[in-house]
N, C-alpha and C positions, 0 to 999 in steps of 0.2 A: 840193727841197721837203722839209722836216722830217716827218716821222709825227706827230698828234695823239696816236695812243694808242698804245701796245703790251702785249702780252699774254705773258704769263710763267706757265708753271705753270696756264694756262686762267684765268688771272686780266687782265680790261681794267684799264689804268691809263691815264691823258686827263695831257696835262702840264698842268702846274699855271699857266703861260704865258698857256695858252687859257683854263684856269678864273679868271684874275683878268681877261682881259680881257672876259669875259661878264661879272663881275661889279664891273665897274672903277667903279659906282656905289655903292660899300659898301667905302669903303675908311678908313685911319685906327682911330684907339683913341678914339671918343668911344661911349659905352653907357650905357643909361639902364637902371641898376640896382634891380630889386626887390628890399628889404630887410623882413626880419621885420617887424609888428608896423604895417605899411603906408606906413611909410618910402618911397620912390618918387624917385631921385635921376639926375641925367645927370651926366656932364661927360668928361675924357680920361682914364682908367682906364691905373693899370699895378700892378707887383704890389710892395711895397715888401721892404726883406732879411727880414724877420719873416714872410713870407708872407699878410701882408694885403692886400686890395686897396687902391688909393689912389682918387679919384678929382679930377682938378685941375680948378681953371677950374671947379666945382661951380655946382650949382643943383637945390635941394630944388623937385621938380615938386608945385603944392600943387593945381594943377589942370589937368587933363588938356586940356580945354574938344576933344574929339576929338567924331566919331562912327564912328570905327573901332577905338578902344581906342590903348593905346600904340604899336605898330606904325605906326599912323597918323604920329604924331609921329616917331619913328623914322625913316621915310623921306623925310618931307619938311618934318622941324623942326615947331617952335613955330605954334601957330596962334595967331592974332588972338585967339584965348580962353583960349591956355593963361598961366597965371601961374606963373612962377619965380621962386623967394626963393631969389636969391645966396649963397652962401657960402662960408668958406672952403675949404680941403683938407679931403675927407669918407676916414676910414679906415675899414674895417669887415673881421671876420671874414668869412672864404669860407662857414663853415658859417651866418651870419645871409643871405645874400643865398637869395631864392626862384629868382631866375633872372639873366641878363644879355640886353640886347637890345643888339645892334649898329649904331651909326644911321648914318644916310649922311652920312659928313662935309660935303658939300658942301651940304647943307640946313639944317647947323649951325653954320658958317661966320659968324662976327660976333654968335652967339646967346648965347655963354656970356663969360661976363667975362675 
């Protein structure tokens, strides 16, 4: 049997193994991007040579249609209210983005173009 964790220096460390299989519902590069100015964008994020971010397979979120806020959507996709306007490849400065949310790919599966 393998050890979960071990301890070095009075420091715990948990393998990382366990940590994705506890969280093997949040997996993939799709993130629904807050952007300056109220921009609000999802699709599969990576970081291009320039150090921008990219976002493919886009779709500018024009409405949330949530009652838990973006999170909501995040974890288990689009709702029957929310409305997405398609678009192409979204690039933007790292310093424009408020934050990044991480969605559960498997709730976004067939959602984005």
């Amino acid at each position: 049997m393998k050890p979960e964790t071990i301890k070095i220096d009075e420091v715990e460390y948990v393998r990382k193994d366990t940590l994705l299989a506890n969280r093997s519902e949040v997996t993939g590069n799709i993130y629904i991007a807050v952007l300056q100015r109220g921009w609000i964008a999802v699709g599969y994020r990576s970081v291009t040579d320039g150090g921008d971010f990219s976002l493919s397979n886009a779709a500018h979120i024009r409405v949330w249609g949530t009652t838990k806020g973006l999170g909501e959507i995040a974890d288990d996709g689009p709702t029957l209210k929310t409305v997405l306007d398609f678009c192409p490849t979204i690039e933007y400065n790292p310093l424009t983005a408020i934050m990044h949310i991480r969605c559960r790919e498997a709730a976004w599966v067939g959602k984005l173009s």
